[in-house]
Backbone as XML, in Angstrom:
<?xml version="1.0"?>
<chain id="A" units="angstrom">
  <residue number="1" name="UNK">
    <atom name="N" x="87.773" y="102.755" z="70.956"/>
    <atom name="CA" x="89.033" y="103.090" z="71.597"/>
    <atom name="C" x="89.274" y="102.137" z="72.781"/>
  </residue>
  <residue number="2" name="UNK">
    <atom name="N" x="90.060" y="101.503" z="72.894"/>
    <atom name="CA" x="90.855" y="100.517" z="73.999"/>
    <atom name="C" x="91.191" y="101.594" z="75.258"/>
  </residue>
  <residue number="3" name="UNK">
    <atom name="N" x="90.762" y="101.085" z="76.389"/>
    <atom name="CA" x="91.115" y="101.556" z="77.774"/>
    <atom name="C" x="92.575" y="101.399" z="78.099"/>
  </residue>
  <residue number="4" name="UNK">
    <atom name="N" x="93.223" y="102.451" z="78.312"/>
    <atom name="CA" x="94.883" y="102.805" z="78.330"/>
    <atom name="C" x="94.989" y="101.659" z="80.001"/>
  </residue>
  <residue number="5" name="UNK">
    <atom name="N" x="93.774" y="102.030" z="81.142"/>
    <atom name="CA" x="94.225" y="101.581" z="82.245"/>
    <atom name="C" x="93.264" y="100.243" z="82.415"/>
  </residue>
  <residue number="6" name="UNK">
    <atom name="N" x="93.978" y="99.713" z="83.745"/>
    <atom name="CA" x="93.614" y="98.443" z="84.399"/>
    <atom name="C" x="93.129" y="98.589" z="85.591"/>
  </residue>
  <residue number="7" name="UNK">
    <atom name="N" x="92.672" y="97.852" z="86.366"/>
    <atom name="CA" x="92.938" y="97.649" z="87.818"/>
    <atom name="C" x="93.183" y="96.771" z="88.554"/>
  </residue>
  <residue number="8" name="UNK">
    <atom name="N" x="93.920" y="96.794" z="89.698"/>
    <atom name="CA" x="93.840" y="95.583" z="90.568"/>
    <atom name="C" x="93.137" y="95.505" z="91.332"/>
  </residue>
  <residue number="9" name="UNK">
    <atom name="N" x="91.991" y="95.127" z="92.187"/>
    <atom name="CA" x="90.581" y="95.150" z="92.545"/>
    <atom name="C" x="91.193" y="94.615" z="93.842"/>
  </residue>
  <residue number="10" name="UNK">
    <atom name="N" x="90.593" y="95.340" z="95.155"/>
    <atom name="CA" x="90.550" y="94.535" z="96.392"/>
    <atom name="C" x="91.495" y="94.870" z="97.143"/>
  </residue>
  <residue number="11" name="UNK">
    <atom name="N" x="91.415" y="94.880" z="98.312"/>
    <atom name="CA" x="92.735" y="95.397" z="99.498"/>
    <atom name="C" x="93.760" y="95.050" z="99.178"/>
  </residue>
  <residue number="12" name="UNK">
    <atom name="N" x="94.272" y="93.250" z="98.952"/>
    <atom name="CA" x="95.615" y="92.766" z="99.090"/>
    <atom name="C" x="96.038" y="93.560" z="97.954"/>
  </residue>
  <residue number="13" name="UNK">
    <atom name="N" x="95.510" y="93.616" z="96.639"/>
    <atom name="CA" x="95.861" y="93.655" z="95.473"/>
    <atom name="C" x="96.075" y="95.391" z="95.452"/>
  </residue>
  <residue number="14" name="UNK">
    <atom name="N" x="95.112" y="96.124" z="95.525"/>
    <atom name="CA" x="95.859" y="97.525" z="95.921"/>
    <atom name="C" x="96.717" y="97.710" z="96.811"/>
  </residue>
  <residue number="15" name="UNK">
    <atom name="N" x="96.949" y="97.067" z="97.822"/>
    <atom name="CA" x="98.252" y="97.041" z="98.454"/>
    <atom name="C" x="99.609" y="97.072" z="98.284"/>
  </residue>
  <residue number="16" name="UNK">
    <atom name="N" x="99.923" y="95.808" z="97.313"/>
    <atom name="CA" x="100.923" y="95.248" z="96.459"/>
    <atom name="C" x="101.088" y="95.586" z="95.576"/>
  </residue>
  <residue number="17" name="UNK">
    <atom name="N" x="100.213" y="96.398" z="94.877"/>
    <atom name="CA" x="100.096" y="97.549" z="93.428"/>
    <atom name="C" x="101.236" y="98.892" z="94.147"/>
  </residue>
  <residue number="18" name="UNK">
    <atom name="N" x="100.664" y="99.803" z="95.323"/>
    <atom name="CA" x="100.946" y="100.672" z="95.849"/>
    <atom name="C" x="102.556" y="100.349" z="96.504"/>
  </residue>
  <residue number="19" name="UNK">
    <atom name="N" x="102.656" y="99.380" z="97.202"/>
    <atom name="CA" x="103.827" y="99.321" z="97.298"/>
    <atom name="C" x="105.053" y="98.845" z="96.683"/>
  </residue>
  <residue number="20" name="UNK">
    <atom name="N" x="104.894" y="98.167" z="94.870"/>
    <atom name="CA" x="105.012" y="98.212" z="94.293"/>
    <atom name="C" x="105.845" y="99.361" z="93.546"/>
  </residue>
  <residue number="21" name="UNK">
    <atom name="N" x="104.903" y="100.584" z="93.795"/>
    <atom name="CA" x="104.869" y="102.192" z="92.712"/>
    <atom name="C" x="104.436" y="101.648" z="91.615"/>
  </residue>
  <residue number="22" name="UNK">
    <atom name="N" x="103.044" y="100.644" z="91.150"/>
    <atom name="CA" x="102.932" y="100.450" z="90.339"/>
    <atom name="C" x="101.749" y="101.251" z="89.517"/>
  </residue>
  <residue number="23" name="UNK">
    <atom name="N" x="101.237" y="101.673" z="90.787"/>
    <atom name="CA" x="100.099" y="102.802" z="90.902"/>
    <atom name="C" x="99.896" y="103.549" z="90.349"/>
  </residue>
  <residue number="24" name="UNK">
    <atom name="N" x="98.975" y="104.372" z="89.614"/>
    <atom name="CA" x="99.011" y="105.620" z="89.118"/>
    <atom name="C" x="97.646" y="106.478" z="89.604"/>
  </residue>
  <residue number="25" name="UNK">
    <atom name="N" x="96.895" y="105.456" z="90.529"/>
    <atom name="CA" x="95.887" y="106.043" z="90.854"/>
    <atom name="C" x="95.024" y="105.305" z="92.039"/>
  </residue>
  <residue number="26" name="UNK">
    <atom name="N" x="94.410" y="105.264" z="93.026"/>
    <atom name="CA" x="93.530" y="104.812" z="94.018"/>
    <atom name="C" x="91.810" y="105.280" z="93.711"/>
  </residue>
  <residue number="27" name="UNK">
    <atom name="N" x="91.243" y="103.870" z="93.592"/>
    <atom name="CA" x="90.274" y="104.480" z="93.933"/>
    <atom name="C" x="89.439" y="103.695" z="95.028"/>
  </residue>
  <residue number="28" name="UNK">
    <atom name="N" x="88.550" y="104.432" z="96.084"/>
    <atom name="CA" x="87.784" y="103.654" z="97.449"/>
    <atom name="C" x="86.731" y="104.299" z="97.133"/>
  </residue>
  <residue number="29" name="UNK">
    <atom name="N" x="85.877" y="103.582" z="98.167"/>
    <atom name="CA" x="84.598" y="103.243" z="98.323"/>
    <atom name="C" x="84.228" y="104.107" z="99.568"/>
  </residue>
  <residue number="30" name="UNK">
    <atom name="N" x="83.264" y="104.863" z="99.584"/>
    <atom name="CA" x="83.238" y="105.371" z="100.989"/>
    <atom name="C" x="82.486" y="104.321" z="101.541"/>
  </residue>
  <residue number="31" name="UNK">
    <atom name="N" x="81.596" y="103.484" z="101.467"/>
    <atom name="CA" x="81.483" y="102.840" z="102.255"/>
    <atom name="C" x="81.939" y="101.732" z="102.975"/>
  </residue>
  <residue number="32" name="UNK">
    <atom name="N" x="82.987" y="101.742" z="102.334"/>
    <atom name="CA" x="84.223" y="100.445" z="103.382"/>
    <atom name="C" x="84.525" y="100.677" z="104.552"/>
  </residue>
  <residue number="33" name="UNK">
    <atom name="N" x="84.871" y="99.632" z="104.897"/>
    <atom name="CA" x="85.509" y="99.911" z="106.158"/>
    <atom name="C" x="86.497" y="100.909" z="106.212"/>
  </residue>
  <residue number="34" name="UNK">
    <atom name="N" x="86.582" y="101.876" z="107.088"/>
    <atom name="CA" x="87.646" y="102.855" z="107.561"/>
    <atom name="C" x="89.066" y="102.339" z="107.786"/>
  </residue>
  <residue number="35" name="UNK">
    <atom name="N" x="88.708" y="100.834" z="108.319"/>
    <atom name="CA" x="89.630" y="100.536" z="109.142"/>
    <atom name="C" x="90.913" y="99.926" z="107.921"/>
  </residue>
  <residue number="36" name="UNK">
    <atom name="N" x="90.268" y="99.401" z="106.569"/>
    <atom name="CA" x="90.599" y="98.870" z="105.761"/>
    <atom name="C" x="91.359" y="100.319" z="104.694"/>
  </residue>
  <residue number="37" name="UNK">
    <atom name="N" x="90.587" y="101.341" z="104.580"/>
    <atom name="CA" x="90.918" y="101.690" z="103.382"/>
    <atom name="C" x="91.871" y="103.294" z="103.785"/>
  </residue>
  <residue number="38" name="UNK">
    <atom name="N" x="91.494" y="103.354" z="105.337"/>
    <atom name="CA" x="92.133" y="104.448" z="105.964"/>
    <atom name="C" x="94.099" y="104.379" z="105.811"/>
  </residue>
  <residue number="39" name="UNK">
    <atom name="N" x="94.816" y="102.805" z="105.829"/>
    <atom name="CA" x="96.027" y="102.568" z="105.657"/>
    <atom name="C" x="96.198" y="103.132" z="104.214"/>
  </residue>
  <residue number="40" name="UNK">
    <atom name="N" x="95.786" y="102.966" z="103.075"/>
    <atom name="CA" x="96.117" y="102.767" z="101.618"/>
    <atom name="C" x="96.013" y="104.261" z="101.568"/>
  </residue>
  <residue number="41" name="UNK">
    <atom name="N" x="94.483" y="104.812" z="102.023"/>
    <atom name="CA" x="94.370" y="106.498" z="101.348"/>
    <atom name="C" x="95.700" y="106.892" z="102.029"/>
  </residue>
  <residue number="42" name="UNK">
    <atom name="N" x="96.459" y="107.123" z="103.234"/>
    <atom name="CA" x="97.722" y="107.844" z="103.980"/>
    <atom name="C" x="98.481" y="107.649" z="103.319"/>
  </residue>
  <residue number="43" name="UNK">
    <atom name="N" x="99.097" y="105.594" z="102.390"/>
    <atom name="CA" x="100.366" y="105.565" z="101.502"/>
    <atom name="C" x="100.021" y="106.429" z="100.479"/>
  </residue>
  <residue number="44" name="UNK">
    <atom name="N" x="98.482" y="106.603" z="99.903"/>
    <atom name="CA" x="98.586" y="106.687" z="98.578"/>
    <atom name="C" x="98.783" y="108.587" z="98.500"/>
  </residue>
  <residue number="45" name="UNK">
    <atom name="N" x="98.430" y="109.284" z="99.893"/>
    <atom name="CA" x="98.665" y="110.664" z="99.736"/>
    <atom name="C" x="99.975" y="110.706" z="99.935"/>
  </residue>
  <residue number="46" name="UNK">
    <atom name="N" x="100.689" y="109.940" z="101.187"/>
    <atom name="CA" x="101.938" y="110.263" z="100.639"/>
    <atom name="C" x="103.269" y="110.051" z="99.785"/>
  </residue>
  <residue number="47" name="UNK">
    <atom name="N" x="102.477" y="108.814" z="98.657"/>
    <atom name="CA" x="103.133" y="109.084" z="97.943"/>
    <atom name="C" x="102.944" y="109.107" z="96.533"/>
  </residue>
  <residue number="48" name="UNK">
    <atom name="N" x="102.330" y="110.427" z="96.701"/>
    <atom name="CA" x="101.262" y="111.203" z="95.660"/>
    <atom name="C" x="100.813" y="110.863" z="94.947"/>
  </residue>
  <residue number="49" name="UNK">
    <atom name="N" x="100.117" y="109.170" z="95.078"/>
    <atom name="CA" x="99.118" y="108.845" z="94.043"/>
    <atom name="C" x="97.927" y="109.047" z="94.342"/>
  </residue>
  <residue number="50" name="UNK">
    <atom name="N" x="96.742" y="110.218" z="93.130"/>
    <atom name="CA" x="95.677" y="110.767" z="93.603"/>
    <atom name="C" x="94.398" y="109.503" z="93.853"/>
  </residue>
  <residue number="51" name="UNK">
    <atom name="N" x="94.077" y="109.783" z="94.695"/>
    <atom name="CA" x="92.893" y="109.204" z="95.296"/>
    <atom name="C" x="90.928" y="109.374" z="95.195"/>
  </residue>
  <residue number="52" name="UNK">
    <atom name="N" x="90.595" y="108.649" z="94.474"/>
    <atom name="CA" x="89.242" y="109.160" z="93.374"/>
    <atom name="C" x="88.065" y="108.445" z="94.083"/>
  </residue>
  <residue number="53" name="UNK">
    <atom name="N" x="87.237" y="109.183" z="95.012"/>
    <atom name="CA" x="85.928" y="108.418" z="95.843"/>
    <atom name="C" x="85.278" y="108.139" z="95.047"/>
  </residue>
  <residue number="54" name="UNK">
    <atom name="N" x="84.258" y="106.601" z="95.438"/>
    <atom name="CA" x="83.298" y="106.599" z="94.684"/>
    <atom name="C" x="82.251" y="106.575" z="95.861"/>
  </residue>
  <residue number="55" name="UNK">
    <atom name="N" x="81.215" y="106.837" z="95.692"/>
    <atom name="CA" x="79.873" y="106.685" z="96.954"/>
    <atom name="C" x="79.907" y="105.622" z="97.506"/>
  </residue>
  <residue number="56" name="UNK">
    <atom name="N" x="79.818" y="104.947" z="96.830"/>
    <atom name="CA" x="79.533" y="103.100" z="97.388"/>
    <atom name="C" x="80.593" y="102.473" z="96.289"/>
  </residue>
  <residue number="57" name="UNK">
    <atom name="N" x="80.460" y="100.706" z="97.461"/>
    <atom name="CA" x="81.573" y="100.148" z="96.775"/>
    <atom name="C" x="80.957" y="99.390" z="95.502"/>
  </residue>
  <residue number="58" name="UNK">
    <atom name="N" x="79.123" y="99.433" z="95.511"/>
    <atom name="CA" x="78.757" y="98.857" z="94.094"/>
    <atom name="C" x="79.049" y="99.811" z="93.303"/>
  </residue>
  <residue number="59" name="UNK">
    <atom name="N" x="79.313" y="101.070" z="93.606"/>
    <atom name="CA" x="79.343" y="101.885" z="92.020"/>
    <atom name="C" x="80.695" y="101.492" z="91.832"/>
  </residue>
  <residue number="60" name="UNK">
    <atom name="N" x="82.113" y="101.682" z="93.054"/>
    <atom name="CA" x="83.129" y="101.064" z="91.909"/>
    <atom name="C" x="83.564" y="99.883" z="91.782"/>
  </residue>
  <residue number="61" name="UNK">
    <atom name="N" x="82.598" y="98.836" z="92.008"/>
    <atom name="CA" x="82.758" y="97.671" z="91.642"/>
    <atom name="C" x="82.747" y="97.664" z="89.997"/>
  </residue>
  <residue number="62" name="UNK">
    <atom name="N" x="81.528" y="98.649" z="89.234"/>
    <atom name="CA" x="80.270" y="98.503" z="88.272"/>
    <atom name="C" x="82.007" y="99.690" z="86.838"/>
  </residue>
  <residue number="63" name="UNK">
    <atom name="N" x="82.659" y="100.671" z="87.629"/>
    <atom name="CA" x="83.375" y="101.231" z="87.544"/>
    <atom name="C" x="84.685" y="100.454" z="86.944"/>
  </residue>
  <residue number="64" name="UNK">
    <atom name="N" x="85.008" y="99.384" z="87.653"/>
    <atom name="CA" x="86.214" y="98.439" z="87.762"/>
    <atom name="C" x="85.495" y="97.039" z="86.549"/>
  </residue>
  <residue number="65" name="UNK">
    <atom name="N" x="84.365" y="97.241" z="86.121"/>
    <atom name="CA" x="83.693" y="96.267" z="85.459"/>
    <atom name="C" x="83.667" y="94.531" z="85.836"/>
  </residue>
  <residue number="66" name="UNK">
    <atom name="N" x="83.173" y="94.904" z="87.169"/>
    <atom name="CA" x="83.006" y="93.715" z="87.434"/>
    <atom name="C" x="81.370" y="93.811" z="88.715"/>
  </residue>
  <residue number="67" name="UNK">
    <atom name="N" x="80.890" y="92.729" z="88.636"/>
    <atom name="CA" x="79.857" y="92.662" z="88.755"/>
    <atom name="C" x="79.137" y="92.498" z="90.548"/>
  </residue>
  <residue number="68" name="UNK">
    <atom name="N" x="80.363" y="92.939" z="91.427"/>
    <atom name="CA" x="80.352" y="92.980" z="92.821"/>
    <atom name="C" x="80.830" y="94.801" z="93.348"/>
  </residue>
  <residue number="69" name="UNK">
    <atom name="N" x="80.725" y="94.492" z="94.331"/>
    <atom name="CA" x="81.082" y="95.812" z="95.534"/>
    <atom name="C" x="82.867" y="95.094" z="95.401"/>
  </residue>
  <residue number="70" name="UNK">
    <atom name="N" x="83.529" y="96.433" z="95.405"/>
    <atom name="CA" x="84.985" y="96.345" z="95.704"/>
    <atom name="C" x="84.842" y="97.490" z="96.939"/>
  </residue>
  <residue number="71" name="UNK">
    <atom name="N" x="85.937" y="97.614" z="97.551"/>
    <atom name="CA" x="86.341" y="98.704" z="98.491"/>
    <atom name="C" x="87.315" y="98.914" z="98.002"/>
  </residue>
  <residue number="72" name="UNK">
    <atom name="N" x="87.989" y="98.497" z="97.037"/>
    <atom name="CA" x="88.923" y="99.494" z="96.861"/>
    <atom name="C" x="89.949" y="99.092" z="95.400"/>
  </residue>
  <residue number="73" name="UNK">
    <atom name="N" x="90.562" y="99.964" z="94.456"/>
    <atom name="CA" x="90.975" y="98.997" z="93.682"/>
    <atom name="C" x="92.535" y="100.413" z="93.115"/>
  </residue>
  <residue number="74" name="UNK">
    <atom name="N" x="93.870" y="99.862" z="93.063"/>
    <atom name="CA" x="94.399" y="100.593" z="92.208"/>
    <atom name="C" x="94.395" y="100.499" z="90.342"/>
  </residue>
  <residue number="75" name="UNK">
    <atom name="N" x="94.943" y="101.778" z="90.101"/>
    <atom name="CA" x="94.368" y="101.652" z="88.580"/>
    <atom name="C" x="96.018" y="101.683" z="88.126"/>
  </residue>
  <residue number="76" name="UNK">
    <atom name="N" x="96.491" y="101.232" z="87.094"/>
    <atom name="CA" x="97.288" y="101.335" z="86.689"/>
    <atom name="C" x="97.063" y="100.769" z="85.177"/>
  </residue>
  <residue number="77" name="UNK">
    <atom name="N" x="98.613" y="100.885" z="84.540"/>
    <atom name="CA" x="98.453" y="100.795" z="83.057"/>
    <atom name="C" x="98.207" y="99.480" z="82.562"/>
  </residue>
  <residue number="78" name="UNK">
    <atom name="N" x="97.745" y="99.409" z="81.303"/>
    <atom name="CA" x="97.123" y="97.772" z="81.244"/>
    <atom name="C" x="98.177" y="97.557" z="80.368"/>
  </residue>
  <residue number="79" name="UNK">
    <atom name="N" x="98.890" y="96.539" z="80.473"/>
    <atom name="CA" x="99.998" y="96.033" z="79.890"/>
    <atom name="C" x="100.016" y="95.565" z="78.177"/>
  </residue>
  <residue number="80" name="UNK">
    <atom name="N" x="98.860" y="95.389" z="78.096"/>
    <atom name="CA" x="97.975" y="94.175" z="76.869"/>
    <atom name="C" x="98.176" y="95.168" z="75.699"/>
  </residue>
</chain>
């Protein structure tokens, strides 16, 4: 079965996803910076795209299938 979603991996790129509305979902890292991921979780509650922790940013790096720590990545639909 083919994965319905995508992601865009990384601050700028969840950024520009989210303000976008291209979003359908957030996911962070608790261990990022606060300072970084504290802006995105506030757009993304208010504007109700749900927000999915992972422990660390290697698990959703490993999550996002790629082979580093992300802090943060939106998920949206994969176009392909």
């Amino acid at each position: 079965m083919v994965n319905p979603l995508a992601y865009k991996i990384g601050t700028k790129q969840t950024t520009k996803t989210l303000e976008s509305r291209q979003a359908i979902g957030v996911y962070v890292a608790r261990d990022a910076d606060p300072k970084l991921t504290r802006g995105i979780v506030a757009q993304s509650e208010k504007d109700g795209v749900p927000v999915r922790w992972f422990d660390s940013m290697a698990e959703l790096g490993k999550e996002c299938g790629i082979d580093v720590g992300a802090a943060m990545a939106a998920v949206v639909l994969d176009e392909k």
